[in-house]
C-alpha positions as CSV (number, residue, x, y, z in Angstrom):
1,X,23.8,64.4,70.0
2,X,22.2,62.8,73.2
3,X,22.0,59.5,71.3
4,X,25.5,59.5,70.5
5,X,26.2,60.5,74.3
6,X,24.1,57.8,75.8
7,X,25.5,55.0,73.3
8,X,28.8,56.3,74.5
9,X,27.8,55.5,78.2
10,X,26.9,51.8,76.9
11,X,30.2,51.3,75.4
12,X,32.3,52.6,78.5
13,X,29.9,50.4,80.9
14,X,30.9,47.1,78.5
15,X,34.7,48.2,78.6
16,X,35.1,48.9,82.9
17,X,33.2,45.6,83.0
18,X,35.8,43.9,80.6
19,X,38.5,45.3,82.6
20,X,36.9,44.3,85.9
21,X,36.7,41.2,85.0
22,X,40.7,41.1,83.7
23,X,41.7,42.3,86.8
24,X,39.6,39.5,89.1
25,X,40.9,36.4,86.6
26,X,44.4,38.1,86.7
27,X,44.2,37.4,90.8
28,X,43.7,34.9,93.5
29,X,39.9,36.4,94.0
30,X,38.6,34.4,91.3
31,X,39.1,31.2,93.1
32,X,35.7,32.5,95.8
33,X,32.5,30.8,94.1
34,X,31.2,34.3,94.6
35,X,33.6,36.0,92.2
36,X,32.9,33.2,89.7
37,X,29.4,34.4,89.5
38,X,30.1,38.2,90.0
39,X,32.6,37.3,86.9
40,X,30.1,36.2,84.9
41,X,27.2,38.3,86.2
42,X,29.6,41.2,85.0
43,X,30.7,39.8,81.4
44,X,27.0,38.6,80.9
45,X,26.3,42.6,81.4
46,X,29.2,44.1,79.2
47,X,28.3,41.8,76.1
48,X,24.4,42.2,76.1
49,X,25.5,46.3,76.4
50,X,28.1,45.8,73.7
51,X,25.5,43.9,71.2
52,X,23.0,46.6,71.7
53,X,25.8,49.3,71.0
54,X,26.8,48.0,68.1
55,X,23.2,47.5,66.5
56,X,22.6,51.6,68.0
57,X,25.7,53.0,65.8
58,X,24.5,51.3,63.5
59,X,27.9,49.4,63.6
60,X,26.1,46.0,62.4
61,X,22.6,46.0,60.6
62,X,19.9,44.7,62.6
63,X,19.8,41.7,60.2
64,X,23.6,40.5,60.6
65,X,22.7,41.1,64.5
66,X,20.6,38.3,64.9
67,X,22.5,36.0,62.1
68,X,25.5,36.3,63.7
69,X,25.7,38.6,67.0
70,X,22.8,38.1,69.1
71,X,22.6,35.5,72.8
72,X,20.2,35.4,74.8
73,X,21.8,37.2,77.4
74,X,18.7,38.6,79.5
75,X,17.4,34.8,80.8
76,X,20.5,34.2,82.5
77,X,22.2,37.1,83.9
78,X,19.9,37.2,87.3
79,X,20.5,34.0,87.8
80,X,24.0,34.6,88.0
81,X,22.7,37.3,90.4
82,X,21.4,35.0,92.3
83,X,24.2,32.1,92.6
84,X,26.7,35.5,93.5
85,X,24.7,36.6,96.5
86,X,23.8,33.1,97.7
87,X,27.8,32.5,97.8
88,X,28.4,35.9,99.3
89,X,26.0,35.6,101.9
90,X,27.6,31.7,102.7
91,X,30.9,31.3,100.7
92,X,30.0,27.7,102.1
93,X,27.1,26.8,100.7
94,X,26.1,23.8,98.6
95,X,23.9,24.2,95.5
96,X,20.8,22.1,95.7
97,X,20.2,19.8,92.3
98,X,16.7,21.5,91.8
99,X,18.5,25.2,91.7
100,X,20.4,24.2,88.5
101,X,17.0,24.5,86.7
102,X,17.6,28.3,86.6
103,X,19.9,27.1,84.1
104,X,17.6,26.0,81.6
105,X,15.5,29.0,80.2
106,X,18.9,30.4,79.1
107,X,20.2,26.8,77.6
108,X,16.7,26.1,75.8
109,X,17.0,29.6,73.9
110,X,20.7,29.1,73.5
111,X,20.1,25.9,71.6
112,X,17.0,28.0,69.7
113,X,19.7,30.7,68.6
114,X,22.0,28.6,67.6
115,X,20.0,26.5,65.5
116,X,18.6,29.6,64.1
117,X,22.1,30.8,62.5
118,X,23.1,27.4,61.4
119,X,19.8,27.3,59.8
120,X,20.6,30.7,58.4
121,X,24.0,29.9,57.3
122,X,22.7,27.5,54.6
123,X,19.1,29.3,53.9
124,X,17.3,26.4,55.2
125,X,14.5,28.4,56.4
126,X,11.2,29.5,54.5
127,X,9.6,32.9,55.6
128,X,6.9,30.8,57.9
129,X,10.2,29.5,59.7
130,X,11.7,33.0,60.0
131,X,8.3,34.4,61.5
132,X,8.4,31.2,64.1
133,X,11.9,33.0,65.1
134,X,11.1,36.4,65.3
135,X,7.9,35.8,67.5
136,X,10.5,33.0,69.5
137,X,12.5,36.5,70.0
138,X,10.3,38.9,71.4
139,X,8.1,35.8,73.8
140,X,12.3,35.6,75.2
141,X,12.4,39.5,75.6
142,X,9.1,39.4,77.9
143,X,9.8,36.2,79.7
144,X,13.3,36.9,80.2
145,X,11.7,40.4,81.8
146,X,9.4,38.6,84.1
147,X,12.2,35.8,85.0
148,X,14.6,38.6,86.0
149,X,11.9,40.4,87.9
150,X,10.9,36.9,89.8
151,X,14.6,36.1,90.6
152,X,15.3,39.7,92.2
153,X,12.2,39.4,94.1
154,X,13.6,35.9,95.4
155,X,16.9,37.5,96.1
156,X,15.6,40.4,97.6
157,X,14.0,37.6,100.4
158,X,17.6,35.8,100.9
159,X,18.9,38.8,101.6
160,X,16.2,40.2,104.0
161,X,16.4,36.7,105.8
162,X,20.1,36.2,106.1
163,X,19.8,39.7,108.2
164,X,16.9,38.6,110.3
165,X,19.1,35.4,111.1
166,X,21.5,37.7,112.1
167,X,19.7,39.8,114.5
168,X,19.1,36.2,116.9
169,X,22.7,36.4,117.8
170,X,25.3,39.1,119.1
171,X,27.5,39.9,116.5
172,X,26.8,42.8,114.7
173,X,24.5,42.8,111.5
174,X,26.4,42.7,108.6
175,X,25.4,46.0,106.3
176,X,23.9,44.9,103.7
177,X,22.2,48.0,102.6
178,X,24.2,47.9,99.2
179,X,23.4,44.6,98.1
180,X,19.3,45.8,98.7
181,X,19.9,49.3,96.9
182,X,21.5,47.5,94.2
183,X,18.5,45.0,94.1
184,X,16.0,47.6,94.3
185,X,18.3,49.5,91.2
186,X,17.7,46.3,89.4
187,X,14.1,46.1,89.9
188,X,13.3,49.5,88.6
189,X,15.7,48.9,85.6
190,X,13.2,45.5,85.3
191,X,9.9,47.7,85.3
192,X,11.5,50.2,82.3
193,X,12.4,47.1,80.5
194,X,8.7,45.7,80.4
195,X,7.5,48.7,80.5
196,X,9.6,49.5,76.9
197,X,9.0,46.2,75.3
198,X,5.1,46.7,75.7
199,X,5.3,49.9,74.4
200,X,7.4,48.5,71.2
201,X,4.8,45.3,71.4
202,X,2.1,47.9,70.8
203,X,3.3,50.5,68.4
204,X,6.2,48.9,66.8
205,X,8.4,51.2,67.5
206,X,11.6,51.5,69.7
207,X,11.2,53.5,73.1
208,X,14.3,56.0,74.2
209,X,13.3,53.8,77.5
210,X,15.2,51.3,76.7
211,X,18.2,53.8,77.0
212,X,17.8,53.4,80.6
213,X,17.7,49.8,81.1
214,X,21.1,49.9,79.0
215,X,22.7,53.3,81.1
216,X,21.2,51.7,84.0
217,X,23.4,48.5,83.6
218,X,26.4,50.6,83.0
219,X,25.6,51.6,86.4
220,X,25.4,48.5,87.7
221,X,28.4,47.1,86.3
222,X,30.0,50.1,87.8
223,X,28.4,49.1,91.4
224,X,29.2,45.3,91.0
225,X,32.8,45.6,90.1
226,X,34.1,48.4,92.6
227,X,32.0,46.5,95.6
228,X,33.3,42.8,93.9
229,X,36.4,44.1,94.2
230,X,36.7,45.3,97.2
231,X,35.2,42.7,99.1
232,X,37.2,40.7,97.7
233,X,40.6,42.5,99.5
234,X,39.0,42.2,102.7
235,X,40.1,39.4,104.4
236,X,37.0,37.1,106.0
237,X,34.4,39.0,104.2
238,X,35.1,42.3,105.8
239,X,32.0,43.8,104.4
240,X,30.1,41.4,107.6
241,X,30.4,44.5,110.0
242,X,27.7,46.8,111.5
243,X,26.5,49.9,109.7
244,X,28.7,52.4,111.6
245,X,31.9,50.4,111.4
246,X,32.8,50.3,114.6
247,X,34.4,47.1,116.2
248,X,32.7,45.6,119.4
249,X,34.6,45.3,122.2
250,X,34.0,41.5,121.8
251,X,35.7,42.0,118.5
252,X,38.8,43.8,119.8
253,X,39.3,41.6,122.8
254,X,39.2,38.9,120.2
255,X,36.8,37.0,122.5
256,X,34.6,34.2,120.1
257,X,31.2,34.2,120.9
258,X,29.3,31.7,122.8
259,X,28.3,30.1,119.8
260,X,32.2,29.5,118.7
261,X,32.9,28.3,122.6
262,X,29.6,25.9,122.7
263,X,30.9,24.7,119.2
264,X,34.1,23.9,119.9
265,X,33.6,22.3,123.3
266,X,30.9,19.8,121.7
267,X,33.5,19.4,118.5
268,X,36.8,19.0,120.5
269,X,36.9,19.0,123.8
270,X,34.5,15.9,124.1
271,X,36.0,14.4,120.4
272,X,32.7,14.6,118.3
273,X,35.1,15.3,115.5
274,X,35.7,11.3,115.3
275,X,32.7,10.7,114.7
276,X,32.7,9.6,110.8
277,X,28.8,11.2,110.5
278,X,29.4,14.3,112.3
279,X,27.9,17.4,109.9
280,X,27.3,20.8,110.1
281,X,23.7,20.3,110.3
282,X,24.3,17.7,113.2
283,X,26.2,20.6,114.8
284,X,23.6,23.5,114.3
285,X,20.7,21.2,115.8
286,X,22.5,20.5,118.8
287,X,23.6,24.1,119.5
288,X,19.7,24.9,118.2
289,X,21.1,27.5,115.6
290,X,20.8,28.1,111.6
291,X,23.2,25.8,110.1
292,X,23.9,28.5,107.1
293,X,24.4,31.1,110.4
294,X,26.9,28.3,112.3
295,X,29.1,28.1,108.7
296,X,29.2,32.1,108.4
297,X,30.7,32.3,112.2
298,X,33.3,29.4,111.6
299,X,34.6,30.9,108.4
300,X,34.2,34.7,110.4
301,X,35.8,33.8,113.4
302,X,38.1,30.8,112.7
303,X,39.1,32.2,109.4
304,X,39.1,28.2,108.5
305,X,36.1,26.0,106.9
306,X,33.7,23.5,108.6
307,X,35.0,20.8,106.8
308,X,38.8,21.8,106.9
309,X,38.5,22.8,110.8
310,X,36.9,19.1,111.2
311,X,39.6,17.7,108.9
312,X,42.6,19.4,110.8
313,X,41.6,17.6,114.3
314,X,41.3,14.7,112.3
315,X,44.7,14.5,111.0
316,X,46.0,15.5,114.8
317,X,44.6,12.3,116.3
318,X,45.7,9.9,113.4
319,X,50.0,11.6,113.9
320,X,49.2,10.3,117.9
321,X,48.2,7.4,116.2
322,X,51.0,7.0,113.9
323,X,53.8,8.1,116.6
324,X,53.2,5.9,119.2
325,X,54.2,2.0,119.3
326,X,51.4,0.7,120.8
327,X,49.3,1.3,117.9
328,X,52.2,0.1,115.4
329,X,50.1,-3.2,114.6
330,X,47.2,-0.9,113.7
331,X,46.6,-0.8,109.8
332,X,46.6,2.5,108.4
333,X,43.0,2.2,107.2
334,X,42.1,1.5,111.4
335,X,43.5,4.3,112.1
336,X,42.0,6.5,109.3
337,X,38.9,5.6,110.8
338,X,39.7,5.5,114.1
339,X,40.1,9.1,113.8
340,X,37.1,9.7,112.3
341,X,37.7,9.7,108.5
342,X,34.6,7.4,106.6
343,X,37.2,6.0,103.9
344,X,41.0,5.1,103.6
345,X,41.1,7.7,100.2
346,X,39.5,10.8,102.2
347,X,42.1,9.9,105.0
348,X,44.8,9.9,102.7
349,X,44.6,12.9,100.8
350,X,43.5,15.3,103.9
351,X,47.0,13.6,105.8
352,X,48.8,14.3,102.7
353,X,47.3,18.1,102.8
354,X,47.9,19.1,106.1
355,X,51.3,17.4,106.7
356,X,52.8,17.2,103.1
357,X,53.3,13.0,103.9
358,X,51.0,10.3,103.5
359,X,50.2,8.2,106.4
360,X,52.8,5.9,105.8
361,X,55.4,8.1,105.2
362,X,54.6,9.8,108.8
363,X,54.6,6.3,110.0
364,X,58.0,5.5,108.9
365,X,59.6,8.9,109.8
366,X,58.1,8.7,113.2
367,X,59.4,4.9,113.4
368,X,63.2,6.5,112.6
369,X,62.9,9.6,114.7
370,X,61.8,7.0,117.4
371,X,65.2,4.3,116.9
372,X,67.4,7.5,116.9
């Protein structure tokens, strides 16, 4: 009876996670990088849940499970973890070439599986080959144990650091207490599951503990998609506020901070936006702050990217450019860069965004407007 209770607890966790996950593709929130990985953070959750279900109830024999049903699963849901809280921490973050390597336990025992049910498929495989597998398995059970337990304790430290960069300036801490509960959640639920498979290493034998690591991720699925949702409604990452919710009175004055003011001034005011090499990190050194900390304020208090902030001032100077006849024998890749734009494409396609005409097309309408 408890058995059939707690299998019924898997299967809801898989199904809220499916429907989660319908209702984020089914809006504009999945275009946020972190929705992408709470997406498939979510689904990577509800299908290792659903496999283990089915092989519970007895649904599927153990042997069609791994013929047919099985994916490695457990090596690459923390890192999906791990890409969503980088992203929600900075939505404007870049990932770093040596950070797709997270990637590859998961791809390397993809491949393994795979090859293993093709190699099934047509009984090409002798009982020393099967025994190669089956050892294959349970080495990806414990490493997959002790990957997830590394990347939460990695996580744990972004998360403890973003807050500490927060505390050099005056606006309030973000709260951020969730996102370390559910962390620490996800480190016990990592301790049951090594502490089950060495129990099933030594005896053979299947440990109720591994109940928990399955209920637990019901749990979490439940966590993940009510606060993935929810931040996701609040505009400019409303979840960035201090613990008791109360707004500043900087906040309702809707006075920027000093960082904002000193950005601005060194951005506009004395035209460091037409500089073609100007950068975020450029930016941050000069005003001697975090460059992650310097993106998070923009997006927080501009409600506007670095790049498309940058881009907008940009396209401002090159319409003066384009209206006035003194600069009429100016080509429209001089003005592109005179307005600090590196290349005649870039200049192009941001002109084209932000004013719905290409250069040229501004040029001539301004020409008409002009004889008229």
């Amino acid at each position: 009876m408890l058995y059939n209770v707690l299998n019924t607890l898997m299967l809801i966790g898989s199904i809220q996670g499916f429907i989660f996950t319908f209702i984020v593709l089914s809006s504009h929130r999945r275009k946020r990088k972190s929705n992408v990985f709470l997406i498939l953070l979510i689904v990577g959750f509800s299908l290792n849940n659903l496999q283990y279900y089915l092989v519970n109830t007895e649904l599927i024999s153990p042997s069609s499970f791994f013929r047919f049903w099985y994916l490695p699963y457990s090596s690459i849901n923390m890192v999906f973890l791990f890409f969503y809280v980088k992203f929600f921490l900075n939505p404007h973050t870049k990932v770093k070439a040596y950070q797709y390597l997270l990637f590859l336990p998961f791809a390397l025992f993809f491949i393994a599986s795979a090859y293993y049910k093709i190699g099934r498929a047509f009984g090409e495989f002798n009982e020393r080959t099967l025994a190669f597998f089956s050892d294959l398995l349970a080495f990806h059970e414990f490493f997959s144990a002790f990957y997830s337990l590394t990347l939460l304790v990695f996580i744990f430290m972004i998360i403890v650091r973003f807050e500490n960069q927060n505390k050099i300036s005056s606006i309030p801490s973000p709260n951020l207490q969730w996102l370390k509960t559910l962390s620490g959640i996800a480190l016990v639920l990592c301790g049951f599951w090594i502490y089950a498979l060495i129990q099933e290493f030594l005896f053979n034998t299947i440990t109720p503990h591994y109940y928990i690591l399955w209920i637990g991720i019901s749990f979490v699925i439940y966590i993940l998609g009510h606060i993935g949702l929810y931040e996701s409604k609040t505009k400019n990452t409303r979840l960035f506020k201090n613990t008791n919710n109360k707004r500043t009175k900087e906040e309702e004055n809707h006075v920027p901070s000093k960082y904002i003011l000193e950005f601005e001034n060194y951005v506009k005011t004395e035209k460091n936006f037409l500089n073609p090499q100007l950068s975020l990190e450029l930016i941050a050194d000069h005003l001697h702050i975090n460059k992650s900390y310097l993106s998070r304020i923009i997006n927080s208090e501009m409600d506007v990217s670095f790049s498309d902030y940058i881009n907008r001032l940009r396209v401002e100077e090159a319409e003066t450019y384009l209206s006035l006849t003194e600069y009429e024998d100016y080509t429209l890749s001089t003005i592109g860069l005179e307005a600090g734009f590196n290349s005649k494409s870039v200049f192009n396609t941001c002109f084209k965004k932000y004013t719905g005409f290409t250069p040229s097309e501004y040029r001539k309408k301004a020409k008409s407007s002009q004889k008229k």
